[in-house]
N, C-alpha and C positions, 0 to 999 in steps of 0.2 A: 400568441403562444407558440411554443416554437413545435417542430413535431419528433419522435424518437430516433428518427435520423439525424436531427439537427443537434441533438441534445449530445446524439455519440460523437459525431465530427469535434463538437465546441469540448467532449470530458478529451477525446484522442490527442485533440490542439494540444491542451493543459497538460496531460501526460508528457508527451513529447517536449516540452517548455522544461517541464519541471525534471527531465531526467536529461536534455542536454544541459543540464549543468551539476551533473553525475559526474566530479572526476575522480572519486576512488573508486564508484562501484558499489558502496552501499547505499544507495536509492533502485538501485536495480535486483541488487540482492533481496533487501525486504518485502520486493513486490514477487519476489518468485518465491521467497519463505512464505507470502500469503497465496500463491498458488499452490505451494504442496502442502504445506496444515490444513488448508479450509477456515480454521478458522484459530485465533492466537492471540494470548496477551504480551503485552507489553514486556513483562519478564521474560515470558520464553524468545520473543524475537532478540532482548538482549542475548538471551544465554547462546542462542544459535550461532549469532553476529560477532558476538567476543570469542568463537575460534576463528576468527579469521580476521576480524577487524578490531582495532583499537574506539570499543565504541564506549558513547554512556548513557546510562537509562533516559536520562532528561535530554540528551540529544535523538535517541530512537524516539521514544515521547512524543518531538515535538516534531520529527518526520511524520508519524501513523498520525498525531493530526493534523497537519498540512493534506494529508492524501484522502483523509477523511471529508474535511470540510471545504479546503477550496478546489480541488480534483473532485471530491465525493464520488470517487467508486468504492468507497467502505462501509459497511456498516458497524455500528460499536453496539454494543449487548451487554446491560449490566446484570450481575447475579448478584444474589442476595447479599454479598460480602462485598457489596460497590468494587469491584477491578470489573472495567470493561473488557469484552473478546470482541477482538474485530474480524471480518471476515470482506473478502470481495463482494461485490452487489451480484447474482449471475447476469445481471444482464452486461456486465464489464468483463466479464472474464477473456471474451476472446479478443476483447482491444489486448488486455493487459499481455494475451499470451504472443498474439503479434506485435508488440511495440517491445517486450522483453524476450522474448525468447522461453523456451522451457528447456533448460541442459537435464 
């Protein structure tokens, strides 16, 4: 079993993997829209993303679950009306703010 240092090292590796191959910038963007919400659906991280980037729902989508499930520093929360909210884990937050940045 591995222990919670080892567990941050091997999500920090995966971070890093998965955003050197960031070249517009929205994989980095999404992860600092889940640092300033706290916590966020899928529509609003479109709505956010689409003044800036030419994005689409089913492309965001399937970013928040790549970063959900094989990174898993997310959590997803369903409400009564099934649309999941996702949120950072705290125990990731301070990879996420050292490996992206907070402008």
């Amino acid at each position: 079993m591995r222990s919670p240092s080892e567990i941050k090292r091997v999500i920090e590796g995966r971070l890093k993997s998965y955003l050197s191959r960031d070249k517009t910038g929205i994989r980095r963007e999404v992860l600092r829209l889940f640092l300033s919400f706290k916590s966020v659906t899928i529509t609003e991280l479109v709505a956010e993303l689409q003044q800036r980037f030419s994005v689409t729902f089913h492309a965001i989508a399937s970013m928040v679950g790549i970063i959900a499930s094989r990174i898993g520093i997310l959590r997803a929360i369903r409400n009564a009306d099934g649309v999941n909210t996702y949120r950072l884990k705290e125990k990731y937050i301070d990879i996420v703010v050292r490996i992206v940045g907070v402008t």
